[in-house]
C-alpha positions as CSV (number, residue, x, y, z in Angstrom):
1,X,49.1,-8.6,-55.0
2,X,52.5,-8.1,-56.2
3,X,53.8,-5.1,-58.3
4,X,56.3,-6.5,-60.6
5,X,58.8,-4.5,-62.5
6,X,61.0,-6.2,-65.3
7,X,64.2,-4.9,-66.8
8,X,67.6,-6.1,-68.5
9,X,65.5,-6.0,-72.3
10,X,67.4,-5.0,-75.3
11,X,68.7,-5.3,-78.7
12,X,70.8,-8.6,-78.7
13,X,72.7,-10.1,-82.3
14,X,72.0,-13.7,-82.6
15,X,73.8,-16.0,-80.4
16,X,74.2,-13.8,-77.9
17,X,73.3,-13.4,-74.3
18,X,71.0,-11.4,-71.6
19,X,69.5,-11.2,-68.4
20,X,66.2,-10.2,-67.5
21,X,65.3,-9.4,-64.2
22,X,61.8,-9.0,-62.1
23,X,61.7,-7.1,-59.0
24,X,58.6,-7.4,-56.6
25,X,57.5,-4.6,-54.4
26,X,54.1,-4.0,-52.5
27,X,52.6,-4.4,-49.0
28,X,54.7,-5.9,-46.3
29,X,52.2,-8.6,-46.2
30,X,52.7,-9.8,-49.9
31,X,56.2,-9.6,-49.8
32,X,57.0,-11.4,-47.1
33,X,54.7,-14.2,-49.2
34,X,57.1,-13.5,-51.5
35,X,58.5,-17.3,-51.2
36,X,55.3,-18.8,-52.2
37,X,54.7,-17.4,-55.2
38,X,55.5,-19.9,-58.4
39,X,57.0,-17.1,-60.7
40,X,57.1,-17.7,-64.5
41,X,57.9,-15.6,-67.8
42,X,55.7,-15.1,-70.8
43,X,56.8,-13.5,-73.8
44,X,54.5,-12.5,-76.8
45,X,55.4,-11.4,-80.0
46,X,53.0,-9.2,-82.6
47,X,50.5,-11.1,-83.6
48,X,51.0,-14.4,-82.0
49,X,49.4,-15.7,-78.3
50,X,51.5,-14.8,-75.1
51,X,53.2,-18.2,-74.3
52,X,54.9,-19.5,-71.1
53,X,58.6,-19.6,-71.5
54,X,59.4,-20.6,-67.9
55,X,58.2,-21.3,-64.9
56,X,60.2,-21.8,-61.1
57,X,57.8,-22.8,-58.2
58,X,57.5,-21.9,-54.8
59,X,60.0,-25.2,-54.1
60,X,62.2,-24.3,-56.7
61,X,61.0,-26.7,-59.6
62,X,61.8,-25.5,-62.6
63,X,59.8,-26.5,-66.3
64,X,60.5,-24.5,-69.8
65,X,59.4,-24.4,-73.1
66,X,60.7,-26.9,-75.0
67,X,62.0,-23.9,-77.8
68,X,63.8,-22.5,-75.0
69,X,65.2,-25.7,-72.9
70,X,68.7,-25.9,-72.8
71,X,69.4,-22.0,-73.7
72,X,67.6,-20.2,-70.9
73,X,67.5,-20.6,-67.1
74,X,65.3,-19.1,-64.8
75,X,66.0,-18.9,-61.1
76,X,64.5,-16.5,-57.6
77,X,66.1,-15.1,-55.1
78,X,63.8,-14.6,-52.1
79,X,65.7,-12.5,-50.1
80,X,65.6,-10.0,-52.7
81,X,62.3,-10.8,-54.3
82,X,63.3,-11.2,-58.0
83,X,63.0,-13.6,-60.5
84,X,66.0,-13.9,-63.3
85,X,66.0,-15.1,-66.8
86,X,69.3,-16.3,-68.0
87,X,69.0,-16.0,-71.8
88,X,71.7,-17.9,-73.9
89,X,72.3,-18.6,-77.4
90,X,69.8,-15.8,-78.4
91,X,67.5,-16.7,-81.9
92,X,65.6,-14.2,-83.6
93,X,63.0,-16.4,-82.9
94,X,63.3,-15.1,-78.9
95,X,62.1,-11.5,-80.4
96,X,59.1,-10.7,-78.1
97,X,58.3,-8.5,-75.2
98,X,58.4,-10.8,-72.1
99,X,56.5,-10.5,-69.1
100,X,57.3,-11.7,-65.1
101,X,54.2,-13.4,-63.7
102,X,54.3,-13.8,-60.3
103,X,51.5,-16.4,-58.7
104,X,49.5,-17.2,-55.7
105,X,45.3,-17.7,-55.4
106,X,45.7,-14.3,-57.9
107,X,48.1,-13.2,-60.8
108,X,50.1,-10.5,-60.6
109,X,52.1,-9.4,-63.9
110,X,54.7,-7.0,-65.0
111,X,54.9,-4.3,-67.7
112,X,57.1,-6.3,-70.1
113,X,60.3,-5.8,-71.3
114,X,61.2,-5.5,-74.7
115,X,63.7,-8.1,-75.9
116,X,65.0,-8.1,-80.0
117,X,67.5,-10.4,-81.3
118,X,68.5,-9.5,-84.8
119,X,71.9,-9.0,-86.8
């Protein structure tokens, strides 16, 4: 199993822009799996159910939410074991804490990181 850590959460005005980032770490064995993991990021918001915002597979196939397609991008970078979510165009409707999921026979999942988007 992975230990995921995500990071780049903040405070963003609508219409604007971040990055959110998911490093993987554990046993020498898992990370050198690292590239056939399908890697995805959840958010959840108070109250509501945690819902898949997008999703990158082992080959690279990405899929997103349809309230998010268009605005964010998610991409990996094996070498360094992370997983990225370009954020664009920023709605207060993005307000959530999102998680990094990382995927293979078993779930491995992040702490969350905080992201608000209000003026």
């Amino acid at each position: 199993q992975l230990q995921l850590v995500e990071s780049g959460g903040g405070l963003v005005q609508p219409g604007g822009s971040l990055r959110l980032s998911c490093a993987a770490s554990g046993s020498v064995f898992s990370i050198l799996g690292f590239s056939f993991y399908d890697l995805g990021w959840y958010r959840q918001a108070p109250g509501k159910q945690r819902e898949l915002v997008a999703a990158i597979t082992s080959g690279s196939t990405t899929t997103y939410a349809d309230s998010v397609k268009g605005r964010f991008t998610i991409s990996r970078d094996n070498a360094k074991n992370t997983v990225y979510l370009q954020m664009n165009s920023l709605k207060p409707e993005d307000t959530a804490v999102y998680y990094c999921n990382a995927r293979y026979r078993e779930n491995s999942w992040g702490q969350g990181t905080q992201v608000a988007v209000s003026s």
